[in-house]
N, C-alpha and C positions, 0 to 999 in steps of 0.2 A: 929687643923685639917685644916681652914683656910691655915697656914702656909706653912704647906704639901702639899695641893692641890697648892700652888703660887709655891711651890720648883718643884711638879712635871712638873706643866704649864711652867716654864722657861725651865727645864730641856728638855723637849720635842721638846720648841722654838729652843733650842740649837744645837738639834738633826738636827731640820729640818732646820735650820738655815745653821748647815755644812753639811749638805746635797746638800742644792741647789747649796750654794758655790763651791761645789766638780761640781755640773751637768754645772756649766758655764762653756760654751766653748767659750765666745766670749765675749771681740773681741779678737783679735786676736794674737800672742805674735810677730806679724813681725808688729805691729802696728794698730790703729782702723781703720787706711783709707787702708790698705794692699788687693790688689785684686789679690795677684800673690802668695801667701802662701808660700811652702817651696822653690820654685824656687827662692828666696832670697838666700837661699843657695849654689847659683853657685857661683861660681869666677873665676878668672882668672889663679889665683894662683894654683885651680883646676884643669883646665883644663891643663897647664904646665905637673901640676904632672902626670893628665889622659894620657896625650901625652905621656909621658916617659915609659908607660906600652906597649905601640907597638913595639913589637922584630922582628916578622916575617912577617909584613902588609897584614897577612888574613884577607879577610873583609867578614862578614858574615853579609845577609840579615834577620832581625831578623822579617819581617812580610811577612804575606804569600796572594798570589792570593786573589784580592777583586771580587768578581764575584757573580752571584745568588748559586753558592754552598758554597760560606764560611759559618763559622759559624756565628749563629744567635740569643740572646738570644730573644724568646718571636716570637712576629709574625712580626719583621724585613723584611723588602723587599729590595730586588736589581733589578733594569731595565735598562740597555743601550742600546738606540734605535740609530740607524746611519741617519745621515741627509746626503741628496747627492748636491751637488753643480757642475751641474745644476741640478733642479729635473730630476726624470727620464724622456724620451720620449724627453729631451729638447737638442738642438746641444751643444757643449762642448763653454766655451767663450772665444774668441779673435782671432788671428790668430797663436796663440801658443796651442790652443786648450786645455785649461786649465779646468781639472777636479777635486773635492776634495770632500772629506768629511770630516762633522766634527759629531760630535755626542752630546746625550743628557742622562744623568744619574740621575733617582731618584733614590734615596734611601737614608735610614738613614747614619748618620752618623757613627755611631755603629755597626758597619758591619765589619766584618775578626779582622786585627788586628787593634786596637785602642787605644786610651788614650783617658779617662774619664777627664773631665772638672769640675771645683770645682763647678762649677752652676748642675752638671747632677742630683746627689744624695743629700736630704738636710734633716733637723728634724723640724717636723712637722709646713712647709712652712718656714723653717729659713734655708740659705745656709751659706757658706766661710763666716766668720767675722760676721755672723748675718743677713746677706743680705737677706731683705723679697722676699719670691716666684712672688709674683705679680708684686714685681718694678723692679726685675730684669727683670721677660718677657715682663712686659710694653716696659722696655728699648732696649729690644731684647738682653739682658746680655752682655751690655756694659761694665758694674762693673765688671764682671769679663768675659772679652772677652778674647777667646783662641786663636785671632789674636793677641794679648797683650802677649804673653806668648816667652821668649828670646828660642832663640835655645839652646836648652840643650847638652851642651857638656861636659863631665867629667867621674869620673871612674865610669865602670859599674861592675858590684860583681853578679856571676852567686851563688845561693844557691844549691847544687844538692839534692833535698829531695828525690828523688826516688833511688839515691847511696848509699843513708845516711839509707835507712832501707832497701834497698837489694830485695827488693820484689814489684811486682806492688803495688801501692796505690789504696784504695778503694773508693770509693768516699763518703762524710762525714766526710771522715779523715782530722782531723783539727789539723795545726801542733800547737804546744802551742811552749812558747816562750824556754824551755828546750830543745826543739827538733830544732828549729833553731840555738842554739848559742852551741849547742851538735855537728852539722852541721857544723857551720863556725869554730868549734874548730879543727874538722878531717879534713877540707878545711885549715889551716893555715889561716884563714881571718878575720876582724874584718870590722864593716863594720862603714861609718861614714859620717858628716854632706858633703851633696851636693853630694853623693854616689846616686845611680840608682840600687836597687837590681833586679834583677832576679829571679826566684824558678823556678826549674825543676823538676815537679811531671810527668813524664813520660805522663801523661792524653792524650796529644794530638797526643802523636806516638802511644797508644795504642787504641785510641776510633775515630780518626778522620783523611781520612774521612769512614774508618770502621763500625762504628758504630755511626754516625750521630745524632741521637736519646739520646742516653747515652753523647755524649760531648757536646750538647746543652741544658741539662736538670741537671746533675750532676758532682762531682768533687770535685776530694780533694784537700785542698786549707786551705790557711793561716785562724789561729782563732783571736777571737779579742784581746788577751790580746800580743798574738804574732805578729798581727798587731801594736798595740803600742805599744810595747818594737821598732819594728824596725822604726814607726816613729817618738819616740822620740830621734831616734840617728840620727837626721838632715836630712835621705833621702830626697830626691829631690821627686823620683816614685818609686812605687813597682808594679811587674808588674809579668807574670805567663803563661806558657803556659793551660793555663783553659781560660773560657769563662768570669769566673767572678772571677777570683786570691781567692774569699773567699770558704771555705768551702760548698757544697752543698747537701744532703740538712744541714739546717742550724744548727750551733751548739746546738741554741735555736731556736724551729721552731717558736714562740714568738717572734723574731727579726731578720725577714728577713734584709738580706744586712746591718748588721750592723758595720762592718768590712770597706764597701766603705763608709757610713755616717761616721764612726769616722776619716777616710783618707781624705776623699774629707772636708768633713764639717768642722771638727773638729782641722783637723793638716793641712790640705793646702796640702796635700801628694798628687801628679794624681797619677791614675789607670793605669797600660797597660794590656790591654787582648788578649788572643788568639796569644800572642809572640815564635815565632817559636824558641825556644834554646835550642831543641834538639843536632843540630849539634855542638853547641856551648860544651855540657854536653860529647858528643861522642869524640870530642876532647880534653878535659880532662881542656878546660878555665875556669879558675874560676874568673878572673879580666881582662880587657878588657877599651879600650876608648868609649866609648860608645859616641853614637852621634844620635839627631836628632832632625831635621828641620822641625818641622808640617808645613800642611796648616795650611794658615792666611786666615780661612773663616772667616767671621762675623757672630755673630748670632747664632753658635751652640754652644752645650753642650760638645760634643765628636767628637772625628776628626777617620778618618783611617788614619795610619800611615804608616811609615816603617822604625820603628829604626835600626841601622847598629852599627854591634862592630868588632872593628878593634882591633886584638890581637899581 
């Protein structure tokens, strides 16, 4: 009996043993001191080849107007106030009579179109590579600062999932990894390491700024096993014209945003949101040079952006 009870005890160890094994996500496989995740996967070599997909030099602006009506997840704010130079009521200065303004903008970072920073989203106070919550803010996320982050230039890979099932997308709909590679199979595509994908759920020509309400609150969007099937194929970012690229509401209402934790935290993968590629999807792009040059703030989590793909 003894025996049995020691065989079941080990057994159970065993269990729990490859369990945790399985839940370790860190550190990291670009290395334990790695604060740049999969953006290790750019090269030069990439970029060449990205370069060589531009036939026609359409350049499409893939982020849209940042302003107090973009989209917002949560209770986001936008303000741009004008400063005038000279204040009002004062004469203009020199004898060239020189007048100017300059202006002042709060607001989040997070705001229209963006890319999510490996510090934004973490599991339970652990980010990118293990990076504790508190020593990163201490540091004002130095460890992984998104002024650190190379310009990303290489191929970018349009997914059309609103082509691909012929009918508006509902929101909750979670594409699973058969419904993506079912996608890139009628696309002619495959997609691969230091690639930039795109998904085109129709959401944002159909809900915004229409329906305002509905594209800041839900949306169909990548699920999680489909999320890691495509960050295990080297992307760089994955990115969506929705507000949060995952599934809304969630596939498991038990695990909110769990889709950006296993991107952001877990694979070094950024986020882009609220990416305008409709007109990219209307002109029938499915591969493109894709290119972009964030700010080099210091100190944030997420930037606004305005990625550009040249076809």
């Amino acid at each position: 009996m003894v025996g049995k009870l020691m065989g079941a005890a080990l057994a159970a160890a065993l269990v729990a043993g490859a369990a945790q094994a399985q839940d370790t996500w860190y550190p990291s496989k670009y290395g334990a001191a790695d604060t740049l995740g999969a953006v290790n996967n750019l090269s030069p070599e990439g970029v060449k080849k990205a370069a060589a997909l531009v036939k026609t030099g359409k350049v499409y602006a893939l982020g849209i107007p940042t302003g107090p009506e973009s989209p917002v997840y949560g209770d986001r704010k936008y303000l741009a106030e004008s400063i005038a130079t000279p204040p009002a009521g004062q004469p203009p200065i020199g004898e060239n009579k020189v007048t100017a303004f300059d202006e002042k903008v709060t607001t989040s970072m997070g705001i229209g179109t963006q890319m999510d920073g490996l510090a934004h989203l973490g599991i339970d106070h652990r980010h990118y590579n293990g990076l504790k919550a508190d020593e990163l803010a201490a540091s004002g996320f130095k460890k992984l600062d998104m002024a650190a982050i190379p310009p990303i230039v290489t191929r970018g890979v349009l997914i059309d999932m609103a082509k691909h099932f012929g009918k508006p997308l509902a929101a909750g709909h979670a594409f699973t990894v058969a419904d993506i590679q079912a996608a890139l199979k009628a696309q002619k595509l495959t997609v691969g390491k230091g690639d930039v994908v795109l998904i085109h759920t129709g959401w944002m020509a159909a809900k915004f700024p229409s329906d305002r309400a509905a594209f800041n609150a839900s949306e169909p969007g990548l699920g999680l096993e489909a999320a890691t099937w495509l960050a295990d194929q080297g992307v760089v970012a994955i990115g969506a014209d929705t507000i949060a690229l995952e599934a809304i509401p969630f596939e498991n209402p038990n695990r909110p945003f769990v889709v950006h934790q296993t991107l952001l935290a877990k694979k070094g993968v950024h986020v882009l949101e609220n990416v305008n590629v409709g007109p990219l999807a209307a002109d029938g792009v499915t591969e493109f040079l894709f290119v972009l040059g964030q700010p080099r703030f210091q100190g944030t989590v997420q930037l606004v952006v305005n990625p550009v793909a040249i076809r």
